[in-house]
Structure formats: structure tokens, C-alpha cells
C-alpha positions as CSV (number, residue, x, y, z in Angstrom):
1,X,1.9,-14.3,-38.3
2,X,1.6,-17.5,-40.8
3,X,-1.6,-19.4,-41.4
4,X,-2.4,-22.7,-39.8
5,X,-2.6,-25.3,-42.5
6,X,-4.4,-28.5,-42.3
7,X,-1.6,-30.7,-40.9
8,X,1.7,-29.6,-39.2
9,X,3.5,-28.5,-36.3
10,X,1.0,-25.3,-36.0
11,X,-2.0,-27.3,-36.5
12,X,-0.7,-29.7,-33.8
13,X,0.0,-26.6,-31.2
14,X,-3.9,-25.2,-32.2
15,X,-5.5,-28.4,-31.5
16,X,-3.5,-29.2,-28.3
17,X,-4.9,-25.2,-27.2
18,X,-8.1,-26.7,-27.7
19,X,-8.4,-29.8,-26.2
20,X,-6.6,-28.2,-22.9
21,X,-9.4,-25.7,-23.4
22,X,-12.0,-28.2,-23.9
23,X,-11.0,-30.0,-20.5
24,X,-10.3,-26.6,-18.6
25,X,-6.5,-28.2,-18.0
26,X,-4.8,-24.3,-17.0
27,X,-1.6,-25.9,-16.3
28,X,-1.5,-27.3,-19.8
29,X,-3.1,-23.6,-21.6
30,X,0.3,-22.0,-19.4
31,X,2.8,-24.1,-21.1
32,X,0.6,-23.5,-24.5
33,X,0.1,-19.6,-24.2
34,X,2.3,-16.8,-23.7
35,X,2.0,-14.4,-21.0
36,X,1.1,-11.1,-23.2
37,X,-1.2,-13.0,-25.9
38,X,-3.3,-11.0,-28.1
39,X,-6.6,-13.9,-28.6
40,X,-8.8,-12.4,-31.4
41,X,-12.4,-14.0,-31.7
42,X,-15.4,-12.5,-33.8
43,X,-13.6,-8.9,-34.1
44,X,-12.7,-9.0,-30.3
45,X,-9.3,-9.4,-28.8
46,X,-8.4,-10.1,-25.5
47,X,-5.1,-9.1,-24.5
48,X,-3.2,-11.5,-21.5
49,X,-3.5,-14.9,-20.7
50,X,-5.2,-14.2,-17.3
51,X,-8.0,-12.5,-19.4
52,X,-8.4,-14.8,-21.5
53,X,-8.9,-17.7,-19.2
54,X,-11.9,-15.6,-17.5
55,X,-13.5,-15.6,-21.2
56,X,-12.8,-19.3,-21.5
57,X,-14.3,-19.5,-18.0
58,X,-17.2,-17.7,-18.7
59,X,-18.0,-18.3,-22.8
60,X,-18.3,-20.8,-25.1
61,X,-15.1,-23.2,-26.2
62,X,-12.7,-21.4,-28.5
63,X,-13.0,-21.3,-32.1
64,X,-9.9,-22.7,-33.9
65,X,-7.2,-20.4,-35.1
66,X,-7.1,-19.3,-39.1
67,X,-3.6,-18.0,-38.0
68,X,-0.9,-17.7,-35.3
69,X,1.8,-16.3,-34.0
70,X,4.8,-18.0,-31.7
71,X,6.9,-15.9,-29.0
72,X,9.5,-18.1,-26.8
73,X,7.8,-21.2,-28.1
74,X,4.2,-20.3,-27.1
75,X,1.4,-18.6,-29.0
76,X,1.3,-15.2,-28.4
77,X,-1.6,-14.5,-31.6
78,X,-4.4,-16.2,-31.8
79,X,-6.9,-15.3,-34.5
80,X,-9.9,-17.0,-35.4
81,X,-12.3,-16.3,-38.5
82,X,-15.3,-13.7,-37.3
């Protein structure tokens, strides 16, 4: 897993999760995320992207990632800072 720095190709894929978050655009979080993610917010992870957008559905936006993790070109970690 590396860290997402403050300018880069990771920061670019964390901030384009979160504007296709912030404007509930699934087609574009699909293309983002992989299948089998493992999303860790405050201590809790949330395993699959069908999970996970049922917690984007039903909580607050997502806090940016401290650290990711690419599988086939899509983020399959996602951790943000508790």
C-alpha cells in the first residue's frame, strides 16, 4: 500500500473517487473501484464495492485516503485517517 502524497497520479485517482462520490456518478466510482475493495473509514472497513456504495448512499461523503492500494488499475484499499 503507498501513501497518497500531495500531488501525483494517486492523489489525482483519490480526488476523482471523490468528486464521482460527491456527485453520486456510480458509473464513474465502477471504472474508479475494484470489485473486492477493502474501504477503511474511522476503524471500519467495508469489504465490496456494492457495500460500499450502500454506505455512500446512506452516510456522509467519504473522507480522503491517507493511503491506497491499486489492483488491475483500480483501487482496491482505501484507507482514510480515524
Amino acid at each position: 500500500m503507498e501513501t497518497v502524497g500531495a500531488s501525483g497520479p494517486r492523489r489525482e485517482i483519490v480526488e476523482a473517487v471523490l468528486a464521482a462520490a460527491g456527485r453520486a456518478d456510480r458509473a464513474a466510482l465502477i471504472q474508479l473501484l475494484h470489485p473486492y475493495l477493502h474501504w477503511t473509514e474511522n476503524g471500519r472497513t467495508v469489504r465490496g464495492r456494492t457495500k460500499l456504495f450502500a454506505r455512500l448512499a446512506d452516510g456522509p461523503p467519504p473522507a480522503p485516503a491517507v493511503s491506497i492500494e491499486l489492483r488491475d488499475a483500480q483501487i482496491y484499499r482505501w484507507v482514510a485517517p480515524d
